[in-house]
C-alpha positions as YAML, in Angstrom:
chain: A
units: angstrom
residues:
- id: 1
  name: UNK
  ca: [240.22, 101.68, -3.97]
- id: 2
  name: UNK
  ca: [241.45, 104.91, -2.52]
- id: 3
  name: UNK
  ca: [242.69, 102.76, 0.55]
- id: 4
  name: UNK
  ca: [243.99, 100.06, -1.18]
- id: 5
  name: UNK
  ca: [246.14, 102.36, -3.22]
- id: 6
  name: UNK
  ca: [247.03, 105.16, -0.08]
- id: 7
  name: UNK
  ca: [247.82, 101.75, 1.79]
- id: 8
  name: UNK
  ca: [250.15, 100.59, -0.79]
- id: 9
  name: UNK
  ca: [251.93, 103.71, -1.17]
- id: 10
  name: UNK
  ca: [252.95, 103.54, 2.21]
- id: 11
  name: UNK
  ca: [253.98, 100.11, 2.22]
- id: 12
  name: UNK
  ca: [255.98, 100.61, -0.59]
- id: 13
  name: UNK
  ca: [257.63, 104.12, 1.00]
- id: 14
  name: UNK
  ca: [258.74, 101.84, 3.99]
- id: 15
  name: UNK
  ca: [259.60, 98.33, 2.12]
- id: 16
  name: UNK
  ca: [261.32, 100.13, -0.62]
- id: 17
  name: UNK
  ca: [262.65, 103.42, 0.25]
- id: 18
  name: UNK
  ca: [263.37, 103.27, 3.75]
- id: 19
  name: UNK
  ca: [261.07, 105.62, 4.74]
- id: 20
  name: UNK
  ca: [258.10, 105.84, 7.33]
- id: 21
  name: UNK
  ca: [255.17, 104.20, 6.93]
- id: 22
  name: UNK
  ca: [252.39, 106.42, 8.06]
- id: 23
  name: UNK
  ca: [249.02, 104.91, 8.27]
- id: 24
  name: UNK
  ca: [245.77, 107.41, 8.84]
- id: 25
  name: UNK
  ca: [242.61, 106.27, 10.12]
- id: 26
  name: UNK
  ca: [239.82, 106.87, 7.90]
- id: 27
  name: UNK
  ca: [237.12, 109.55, 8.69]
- id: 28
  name: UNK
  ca: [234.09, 108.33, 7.98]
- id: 29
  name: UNK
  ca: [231.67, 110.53, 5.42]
- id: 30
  name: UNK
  ca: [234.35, 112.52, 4.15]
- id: 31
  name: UNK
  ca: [234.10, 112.86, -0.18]
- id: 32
  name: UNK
  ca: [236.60, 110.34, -1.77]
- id: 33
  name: UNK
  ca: [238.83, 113.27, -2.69]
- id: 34
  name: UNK
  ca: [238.76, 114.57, 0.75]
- id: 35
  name: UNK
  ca: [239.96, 111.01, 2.17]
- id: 36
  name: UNK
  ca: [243.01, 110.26, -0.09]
- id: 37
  name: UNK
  ca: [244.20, 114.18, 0.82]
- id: 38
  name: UNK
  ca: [243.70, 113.38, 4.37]
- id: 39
  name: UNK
  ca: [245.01, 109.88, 4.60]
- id: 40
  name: UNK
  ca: [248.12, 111.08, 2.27]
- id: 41
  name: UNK
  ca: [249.29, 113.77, 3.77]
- id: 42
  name: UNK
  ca: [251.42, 113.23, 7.14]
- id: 43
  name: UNK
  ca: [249.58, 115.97, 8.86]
- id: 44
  name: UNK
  ca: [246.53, 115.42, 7.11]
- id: 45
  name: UNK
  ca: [246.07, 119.16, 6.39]
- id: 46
  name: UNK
  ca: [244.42, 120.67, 2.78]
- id: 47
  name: UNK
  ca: [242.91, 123.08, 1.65]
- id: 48
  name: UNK
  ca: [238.93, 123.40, 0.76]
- id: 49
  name: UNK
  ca: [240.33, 124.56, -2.97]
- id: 50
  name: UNK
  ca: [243.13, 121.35, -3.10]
- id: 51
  name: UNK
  ca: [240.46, 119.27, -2.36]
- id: 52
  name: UNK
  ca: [237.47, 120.48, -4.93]
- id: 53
  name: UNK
  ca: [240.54, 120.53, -7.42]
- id: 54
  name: UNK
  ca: [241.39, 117.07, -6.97]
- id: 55
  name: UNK
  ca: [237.63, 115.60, -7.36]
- id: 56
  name: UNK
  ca: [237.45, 117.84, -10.39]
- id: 57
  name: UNK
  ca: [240.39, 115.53, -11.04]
- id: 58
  name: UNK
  ca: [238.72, 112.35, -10.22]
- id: 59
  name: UNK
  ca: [235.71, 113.38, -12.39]
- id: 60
  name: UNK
  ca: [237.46, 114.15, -15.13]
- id: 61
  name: UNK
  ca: [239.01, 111.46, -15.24]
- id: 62
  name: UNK
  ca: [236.13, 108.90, -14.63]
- id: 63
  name: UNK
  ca: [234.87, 106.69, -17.24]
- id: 64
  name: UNK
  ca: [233.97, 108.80, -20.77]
- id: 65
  name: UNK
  ca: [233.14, 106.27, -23.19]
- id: 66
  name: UNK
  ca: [233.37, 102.41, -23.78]
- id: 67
  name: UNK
  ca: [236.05, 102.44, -26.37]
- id: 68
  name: UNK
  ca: [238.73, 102.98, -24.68]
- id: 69
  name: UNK
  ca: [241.48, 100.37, -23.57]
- id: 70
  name: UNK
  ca: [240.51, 99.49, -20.05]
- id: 71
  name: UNK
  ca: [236.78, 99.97, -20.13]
- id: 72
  name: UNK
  ca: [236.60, 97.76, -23.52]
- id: 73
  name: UNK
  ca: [238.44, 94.95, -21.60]
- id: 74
  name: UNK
  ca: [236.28, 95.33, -18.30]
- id: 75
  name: UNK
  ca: [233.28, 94.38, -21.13]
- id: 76
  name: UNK
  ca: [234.98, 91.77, -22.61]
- id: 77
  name: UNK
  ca: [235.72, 89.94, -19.24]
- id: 78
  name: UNK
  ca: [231.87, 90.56, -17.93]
- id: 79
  name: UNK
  ca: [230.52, 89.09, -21.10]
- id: 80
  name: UNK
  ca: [232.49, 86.12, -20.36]
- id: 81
  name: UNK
  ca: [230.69, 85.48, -16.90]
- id: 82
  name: UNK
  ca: [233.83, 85.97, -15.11]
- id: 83
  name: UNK
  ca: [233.48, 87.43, -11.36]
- id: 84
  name: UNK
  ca: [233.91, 91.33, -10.47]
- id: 85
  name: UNK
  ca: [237.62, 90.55, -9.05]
- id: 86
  name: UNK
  ca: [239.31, 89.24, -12.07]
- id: 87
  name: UNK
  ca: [237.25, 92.00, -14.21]
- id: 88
  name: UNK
  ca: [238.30, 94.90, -12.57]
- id: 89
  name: UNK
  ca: [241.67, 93.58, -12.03]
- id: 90
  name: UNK
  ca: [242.08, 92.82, -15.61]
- id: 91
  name: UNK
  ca: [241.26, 96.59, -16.36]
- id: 92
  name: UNK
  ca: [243.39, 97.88, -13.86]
- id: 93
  name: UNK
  ca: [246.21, 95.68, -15.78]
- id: 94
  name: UNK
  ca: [245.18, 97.20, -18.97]
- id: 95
  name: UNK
  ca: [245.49, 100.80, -17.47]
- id: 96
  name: UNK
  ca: [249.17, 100.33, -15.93]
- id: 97
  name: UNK
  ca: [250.53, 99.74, -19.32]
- id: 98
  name: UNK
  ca: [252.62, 103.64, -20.88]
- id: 99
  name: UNK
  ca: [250.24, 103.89, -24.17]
- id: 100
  name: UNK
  ca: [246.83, 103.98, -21.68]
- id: 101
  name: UNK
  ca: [246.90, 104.90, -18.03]
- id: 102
  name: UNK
  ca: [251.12, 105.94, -18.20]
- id: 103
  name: UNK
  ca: [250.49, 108.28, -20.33]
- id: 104
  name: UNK
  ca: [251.22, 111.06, -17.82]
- id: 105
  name: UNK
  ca: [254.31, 110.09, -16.63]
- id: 106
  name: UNK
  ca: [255.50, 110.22, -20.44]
- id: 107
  name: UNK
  ca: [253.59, 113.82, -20.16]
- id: 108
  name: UNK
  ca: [255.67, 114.89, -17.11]
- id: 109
  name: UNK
  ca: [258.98, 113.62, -18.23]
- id: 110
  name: UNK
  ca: [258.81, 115.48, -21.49]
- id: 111
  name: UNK
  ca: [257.94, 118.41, -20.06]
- id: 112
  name: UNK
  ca: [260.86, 117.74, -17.76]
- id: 113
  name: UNK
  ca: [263.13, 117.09, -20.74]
- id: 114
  name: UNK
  ca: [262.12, 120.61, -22.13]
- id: 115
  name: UNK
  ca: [262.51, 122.53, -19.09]
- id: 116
  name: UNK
  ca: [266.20, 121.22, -19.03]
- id: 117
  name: UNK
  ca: [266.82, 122.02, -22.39]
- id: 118
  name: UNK
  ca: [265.08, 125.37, -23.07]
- id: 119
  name: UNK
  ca: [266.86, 128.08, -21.13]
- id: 120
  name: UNK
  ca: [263.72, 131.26, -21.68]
- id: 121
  name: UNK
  ca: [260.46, 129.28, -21.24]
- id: 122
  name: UNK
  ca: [259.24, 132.55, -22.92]
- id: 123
  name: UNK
  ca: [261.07, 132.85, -25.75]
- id: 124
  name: UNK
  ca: [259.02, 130.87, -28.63]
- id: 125
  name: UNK
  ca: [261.57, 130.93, -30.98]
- id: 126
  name: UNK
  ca: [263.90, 128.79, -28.76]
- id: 127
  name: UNK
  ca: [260.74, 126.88, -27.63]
- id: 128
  name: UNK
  ca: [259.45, 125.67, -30.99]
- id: 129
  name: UNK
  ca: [262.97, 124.80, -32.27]
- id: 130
  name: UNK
  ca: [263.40, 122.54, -29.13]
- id: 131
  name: UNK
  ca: [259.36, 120.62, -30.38]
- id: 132
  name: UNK
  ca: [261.28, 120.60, -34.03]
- id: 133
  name: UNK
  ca: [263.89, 118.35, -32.16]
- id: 134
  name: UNK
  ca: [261.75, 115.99, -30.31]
- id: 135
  name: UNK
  ca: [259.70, 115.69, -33.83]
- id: 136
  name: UNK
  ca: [262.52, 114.87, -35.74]
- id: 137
  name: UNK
  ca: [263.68, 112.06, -32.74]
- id: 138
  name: UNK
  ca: [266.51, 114.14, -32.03]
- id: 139
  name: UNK
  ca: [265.36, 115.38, -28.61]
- id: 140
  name: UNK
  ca: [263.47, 113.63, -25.70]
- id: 141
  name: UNK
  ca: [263.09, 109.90, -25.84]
- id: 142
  name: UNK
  ca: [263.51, 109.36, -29.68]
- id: 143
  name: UNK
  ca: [260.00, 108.81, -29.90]
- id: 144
  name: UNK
  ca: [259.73, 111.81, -32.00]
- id: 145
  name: UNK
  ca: [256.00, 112.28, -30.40]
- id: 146
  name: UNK
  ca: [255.11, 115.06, -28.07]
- id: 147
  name: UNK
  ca: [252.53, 113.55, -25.16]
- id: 148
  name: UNK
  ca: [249.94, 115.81, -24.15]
- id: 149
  name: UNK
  ca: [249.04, 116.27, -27.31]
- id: 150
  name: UNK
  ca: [246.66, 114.87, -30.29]
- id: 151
  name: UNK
  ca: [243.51, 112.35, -28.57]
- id: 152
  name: UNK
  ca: [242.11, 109.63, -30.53]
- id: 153
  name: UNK
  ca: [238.48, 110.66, -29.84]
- id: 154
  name: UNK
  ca: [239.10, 114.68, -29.34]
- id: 155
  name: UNK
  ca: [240.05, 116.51, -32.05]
- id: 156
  name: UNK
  ca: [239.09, 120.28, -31.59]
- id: 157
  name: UNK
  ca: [238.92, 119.97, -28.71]
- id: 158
  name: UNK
  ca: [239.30, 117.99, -25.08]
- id: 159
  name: UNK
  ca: [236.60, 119.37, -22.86]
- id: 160
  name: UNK
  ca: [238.20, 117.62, -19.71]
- id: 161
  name: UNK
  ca: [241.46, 120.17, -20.40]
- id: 162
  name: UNK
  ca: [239.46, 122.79, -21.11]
- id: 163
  name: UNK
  ca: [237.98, 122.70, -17.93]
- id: 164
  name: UNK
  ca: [240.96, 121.37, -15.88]
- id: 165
  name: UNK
  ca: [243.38, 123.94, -17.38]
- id: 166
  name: UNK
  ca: [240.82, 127.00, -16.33]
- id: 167
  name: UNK
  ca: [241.34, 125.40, -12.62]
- id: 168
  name: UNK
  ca: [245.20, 124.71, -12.81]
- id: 169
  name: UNK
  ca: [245.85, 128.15, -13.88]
- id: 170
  name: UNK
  ca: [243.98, 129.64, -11.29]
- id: 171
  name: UNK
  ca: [245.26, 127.90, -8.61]
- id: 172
  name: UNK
  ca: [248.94, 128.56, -10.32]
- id: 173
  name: UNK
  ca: [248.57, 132.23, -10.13]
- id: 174
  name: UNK
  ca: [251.32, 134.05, -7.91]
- id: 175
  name: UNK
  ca: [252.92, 130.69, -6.90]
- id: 176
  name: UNK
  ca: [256.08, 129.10, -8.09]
- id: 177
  name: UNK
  ca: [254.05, 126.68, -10.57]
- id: 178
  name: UNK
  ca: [252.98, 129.90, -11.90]
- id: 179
  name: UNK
  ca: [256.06, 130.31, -14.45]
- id: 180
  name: UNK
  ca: [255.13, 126.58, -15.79]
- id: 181
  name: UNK
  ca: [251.94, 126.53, -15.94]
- id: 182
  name: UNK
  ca: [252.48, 129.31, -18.79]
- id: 183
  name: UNK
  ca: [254.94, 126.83, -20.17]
- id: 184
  name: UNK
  ca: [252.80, 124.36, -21.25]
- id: 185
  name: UNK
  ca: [250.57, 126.46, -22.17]
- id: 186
  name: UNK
  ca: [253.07, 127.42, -25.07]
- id: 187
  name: UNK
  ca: [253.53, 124.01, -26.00]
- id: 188
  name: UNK
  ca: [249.69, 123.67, -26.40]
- id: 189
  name: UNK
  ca: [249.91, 126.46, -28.94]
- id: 190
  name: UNK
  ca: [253.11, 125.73, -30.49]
- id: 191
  name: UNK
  ca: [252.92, 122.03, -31.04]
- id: 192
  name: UNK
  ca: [250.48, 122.34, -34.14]
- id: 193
  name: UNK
  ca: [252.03, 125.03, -36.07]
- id: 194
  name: UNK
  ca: [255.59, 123.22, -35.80]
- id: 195
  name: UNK
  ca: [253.42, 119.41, -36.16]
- id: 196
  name: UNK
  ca: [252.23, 121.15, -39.61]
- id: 197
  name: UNK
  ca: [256.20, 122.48, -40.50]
- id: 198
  name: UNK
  ca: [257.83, 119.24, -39.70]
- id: 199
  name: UNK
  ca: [255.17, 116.40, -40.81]
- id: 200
  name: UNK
  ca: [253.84, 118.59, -43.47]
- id: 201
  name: UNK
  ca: [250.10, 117.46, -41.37]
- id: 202
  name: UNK
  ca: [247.23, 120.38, -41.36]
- id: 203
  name: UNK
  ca: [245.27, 117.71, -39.47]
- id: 204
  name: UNK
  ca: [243.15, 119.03, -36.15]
- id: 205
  name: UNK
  ca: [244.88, 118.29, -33.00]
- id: 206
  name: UNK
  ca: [244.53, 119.56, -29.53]
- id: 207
  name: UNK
  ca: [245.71, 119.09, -26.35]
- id: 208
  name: UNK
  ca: [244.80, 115.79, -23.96]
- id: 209
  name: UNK
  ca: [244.51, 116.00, -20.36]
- id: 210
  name: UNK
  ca: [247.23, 114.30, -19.83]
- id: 211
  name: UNK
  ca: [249.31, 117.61, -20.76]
- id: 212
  name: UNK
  ca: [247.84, 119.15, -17.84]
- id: 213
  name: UNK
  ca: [247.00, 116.36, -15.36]
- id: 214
  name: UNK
  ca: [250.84, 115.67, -14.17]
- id: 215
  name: UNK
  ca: [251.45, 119.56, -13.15]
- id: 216
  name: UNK
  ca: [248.10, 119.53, -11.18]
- id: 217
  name: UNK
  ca: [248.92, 116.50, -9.11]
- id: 218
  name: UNK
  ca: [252.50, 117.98, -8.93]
- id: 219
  name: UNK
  ca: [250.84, 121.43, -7.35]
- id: 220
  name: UNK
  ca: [248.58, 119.10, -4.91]
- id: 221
  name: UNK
  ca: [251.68, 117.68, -3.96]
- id: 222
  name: UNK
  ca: [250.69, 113.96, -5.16]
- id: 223
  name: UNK
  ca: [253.36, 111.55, -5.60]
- id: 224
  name: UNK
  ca: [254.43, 110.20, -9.30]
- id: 225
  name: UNK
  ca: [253.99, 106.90, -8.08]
- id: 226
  name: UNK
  ca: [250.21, 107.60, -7.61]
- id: 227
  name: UNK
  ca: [249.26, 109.39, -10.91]
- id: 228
  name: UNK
  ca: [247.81, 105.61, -12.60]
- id: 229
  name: UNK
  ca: [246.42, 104.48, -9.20]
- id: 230
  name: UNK
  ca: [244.81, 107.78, -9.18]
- id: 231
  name: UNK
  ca: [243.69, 106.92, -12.92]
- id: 232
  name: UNK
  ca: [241.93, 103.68, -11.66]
- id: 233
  name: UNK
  ca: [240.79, 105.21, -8.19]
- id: 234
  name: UNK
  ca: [238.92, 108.08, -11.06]
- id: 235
  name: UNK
  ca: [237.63, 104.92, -13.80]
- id: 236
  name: UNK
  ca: [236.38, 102.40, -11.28]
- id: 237
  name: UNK
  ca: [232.68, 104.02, -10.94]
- id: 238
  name: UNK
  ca: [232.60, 104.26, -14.68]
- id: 239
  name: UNK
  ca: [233.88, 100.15, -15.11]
- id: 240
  name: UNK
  ca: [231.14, 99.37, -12.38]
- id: 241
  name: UNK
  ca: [228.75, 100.74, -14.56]
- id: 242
  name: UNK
  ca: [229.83, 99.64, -18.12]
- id: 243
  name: UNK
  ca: [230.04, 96.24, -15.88]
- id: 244
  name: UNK
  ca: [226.11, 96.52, -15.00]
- id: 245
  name: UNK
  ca: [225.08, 97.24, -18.52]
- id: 246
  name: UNK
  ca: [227.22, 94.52, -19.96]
- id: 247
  name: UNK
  ca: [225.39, 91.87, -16.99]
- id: 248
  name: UNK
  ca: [222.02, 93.36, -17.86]
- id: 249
  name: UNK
  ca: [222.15, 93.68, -21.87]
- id: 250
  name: UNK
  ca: [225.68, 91.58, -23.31]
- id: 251
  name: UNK
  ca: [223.72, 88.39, -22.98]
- id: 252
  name: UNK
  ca: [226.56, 87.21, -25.58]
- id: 253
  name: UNK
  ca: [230.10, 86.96, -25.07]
- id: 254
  name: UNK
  ca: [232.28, 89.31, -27.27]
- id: 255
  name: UNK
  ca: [234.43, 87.23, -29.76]
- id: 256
  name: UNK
  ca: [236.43, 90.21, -31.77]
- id: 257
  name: UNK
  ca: [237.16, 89.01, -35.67]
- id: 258
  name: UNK
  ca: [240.62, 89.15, -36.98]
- id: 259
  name: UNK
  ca: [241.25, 89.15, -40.35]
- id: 260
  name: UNK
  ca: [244.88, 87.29, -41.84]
- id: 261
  name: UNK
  ca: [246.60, 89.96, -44.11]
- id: 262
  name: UNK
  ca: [249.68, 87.37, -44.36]
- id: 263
  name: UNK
  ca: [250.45, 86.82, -48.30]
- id: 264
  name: UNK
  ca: [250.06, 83.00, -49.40]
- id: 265
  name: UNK
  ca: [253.17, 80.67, -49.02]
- id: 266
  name: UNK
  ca: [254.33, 77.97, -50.49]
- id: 267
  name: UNK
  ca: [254.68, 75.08, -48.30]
- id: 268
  name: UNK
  ca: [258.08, 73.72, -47.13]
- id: 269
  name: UNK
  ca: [259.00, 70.80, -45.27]
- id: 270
  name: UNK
  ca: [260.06, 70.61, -41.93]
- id: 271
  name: UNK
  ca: [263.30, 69.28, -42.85]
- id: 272
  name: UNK
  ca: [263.88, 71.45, -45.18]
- id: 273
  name: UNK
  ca: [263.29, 74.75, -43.14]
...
């Protein structure tokens, strides 16, 4: 997977930009993390820190749970018989689509959008009035959400940004990533307080990973275009295994019920429609 998508990149860099295509041998024993750095980069040069940062990324990222959108359909195709291929490719499908695995680039281009807009990052007045606007689908993409935050497992609490924020901001200190880093740390502690004043909502919510994830593969110097691949590169040990147990203890395939919620109507005839 990490090839497949490095690969890619490149051929896309050269097919559609107009840029070189650089292709890197691999080196063989080197940690997954470790590879895509080296194959990536056009010098192949990291540092020991980039690299345990990005398979903290990978990990935290890996599979965490059955429910979700991609590892639920990776099930649904194994219970059906179907071969690895179409499986996995049907999850990857399911985690290209902007409410599952795009969720970060909706993360980054808010963020973005308030970096524009807000002249002090510092200043919280200026800084909650800007979240009242996106709320009220006045600012950002009219979506009136702010991504990054609320998770609909994780309430308190997501332990993967806990973790992956103490990293980020470590490896922000006394750089130029420093400054917004602190940023979104503000909208972390904002959001709430002005999600309670404009929706009138006292209801738990916390930041997702996906608040943080962006910046960190912005600091590793990681193309946009790679943040889902990334995603799938992370999930694939996790659909492998979900895969397995499916194969070993499914037996059945999964039917899902649906349940019509359409009123009764009276019956007219074609001609008269």
């Amino acid at each position: 997977m990490p090839v497949i998508m490095v690969s890619a990149y490149e051929t896309k860099r050269r097919c559609f930009d107009d840029r070189s295509m650089i292709m890197h041998p691999l080196i063989s024993r080197q940690s997954t993390a470790v590879n895509i750095l080296s194959t990536l980069r056009p010098d192949r040069r990291f540092t020991l820190e980039e690299a345990k940062l990005l398979d903290l990324m990978l990990m935290l990222h890996a599979e965490h749970g059955g429910g979700n959108n991609s590892t639920f359909t990776c099930r649904v195709l194994t219970s059906s018989g179907t071969d690895p291929y179409s499986t996995y490719a049907a999850a990857i499908g399911l985690l290209k689509g902007p409410r599952h695995g795009g969720a970060n680039h909706k993360a980054i281009e808010m963020q973005n959008d308030i970096k524009a807009n807000v002249s002090d990052w510092t200043n919280d007045d200026e800084l909650a009035e800007y979240l009242r606007k996106i709320l009220r689908k006045e600012a950002g993409d009219g979506s009136g959400l702010i991504y990054g935050m609320g998770h609909a497992v994780y309430t308190l609490s997501d332990p993967r940004t806990v973790i992956l924020k103490e990293y980020a901001g470590e490896m922000a200190k006394g750089t130029e990533f420093e400054k917004e880093f602190h940023l979104l740390g503000s909208i972390e502690r904002l959001t709430p307080v002005v999600f309670d004043e404009i929706k009138h909502s006292r209801k738990a919510m916390c930041a997702n990973i996906d608040m943080y994830s962006g910046f960190v593969y912005k600091m590793l110097g990681i193309p946009e275009e790679l943040f889902t691949p990334l995603f799938a590169v992370s999930r694939m040990a996790g659909w492998c295994t979900h895969r397995f147990e499916e194969i070993n203890s499914g037996k059945r395939i999964m039917r899902p019920a649906y349940k019509s919620i359409s009123k009764e109507k009276q019956y007219v005839d074609i001609d008269n429609r």
